[in-house]
C-alpha positions in Angstrom: 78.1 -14.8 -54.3 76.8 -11.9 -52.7 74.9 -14.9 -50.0 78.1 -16.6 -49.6 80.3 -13.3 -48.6 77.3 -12.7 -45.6 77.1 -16.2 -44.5 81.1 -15.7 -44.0 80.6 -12.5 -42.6 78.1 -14.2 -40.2 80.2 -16.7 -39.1 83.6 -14.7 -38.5 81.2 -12.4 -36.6 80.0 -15.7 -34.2 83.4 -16.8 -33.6 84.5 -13.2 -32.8 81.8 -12.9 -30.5 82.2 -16.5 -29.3 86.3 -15.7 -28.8 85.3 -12.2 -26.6 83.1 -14.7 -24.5 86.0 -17.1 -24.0 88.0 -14.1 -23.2 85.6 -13.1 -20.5 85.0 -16.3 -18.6 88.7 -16.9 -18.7 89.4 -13.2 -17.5 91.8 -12.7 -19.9 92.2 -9.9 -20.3 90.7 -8.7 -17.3 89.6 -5.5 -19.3 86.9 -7.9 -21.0 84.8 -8.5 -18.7 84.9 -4.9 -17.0 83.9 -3.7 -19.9 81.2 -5.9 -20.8 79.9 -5.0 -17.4 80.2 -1.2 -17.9 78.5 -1.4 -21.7 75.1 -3.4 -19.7 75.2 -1.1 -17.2 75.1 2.3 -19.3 72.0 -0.1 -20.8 73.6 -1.5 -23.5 72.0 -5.1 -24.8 73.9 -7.6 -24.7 74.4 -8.6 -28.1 74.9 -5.3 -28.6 77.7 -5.3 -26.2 79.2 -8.0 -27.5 79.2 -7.0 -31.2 81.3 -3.7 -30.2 83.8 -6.4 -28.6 84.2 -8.7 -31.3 84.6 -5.5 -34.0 87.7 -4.3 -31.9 89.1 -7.9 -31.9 88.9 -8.2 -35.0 90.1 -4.6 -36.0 93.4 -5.5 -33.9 93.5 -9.1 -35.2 93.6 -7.0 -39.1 96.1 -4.9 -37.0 98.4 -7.9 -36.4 98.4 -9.8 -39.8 99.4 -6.6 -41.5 102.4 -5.5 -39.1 103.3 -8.9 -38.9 104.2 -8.3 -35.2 102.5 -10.2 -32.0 99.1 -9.7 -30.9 99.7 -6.7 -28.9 97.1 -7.3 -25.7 97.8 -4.5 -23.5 96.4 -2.2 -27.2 93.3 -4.7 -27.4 92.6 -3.6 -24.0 93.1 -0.5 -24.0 90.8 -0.1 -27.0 88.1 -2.2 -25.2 88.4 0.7 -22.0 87.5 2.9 -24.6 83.9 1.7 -25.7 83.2 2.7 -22.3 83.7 6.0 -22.7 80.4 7.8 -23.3 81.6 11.2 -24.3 
């Protein structure tokens, strides 16, 4: 079972990533593709990038089944700004 759990952890991790690039060529939100930008240039790969992205998706996705309340955006963005900061 152990296999099965990180297949599934695989693929939610794929379509996270696959739903931040979505979110990035369709500029929604904005804050998406700024900070993919600012993660490459403080020389951050890529995939690496990316990964960070999909984990706060899916942290506010959790965030949103368990308040049962809307997608809050203008939050997801917010917490995207803040895997810029390099403090």
């Amino acid at each position: 079972m152990e296999g099965m759990d990180e297949l599934e952890d695989d693929f939610a991790l794929k379509t996270l990533i696959e739903a931040v690039e979505n979110q990035i060529v369709e500029g929604h939100p904005r804050e998406a593709g700024l900070v993919l930008m600012a993660l490459l240039e403080q020389g951050i790969p890529r995939a690496d990038a990316l990964t960070a992205m999909a984990e706060v998706l899916a942290e506010h996705i959790a965030i949103t089944f368990s308040t049962e309340k809307p997608f809050d955006v203008n939050a997801y963005a917010r917490a995207l700004l803040a895997l810029t900061n390099n403090d």
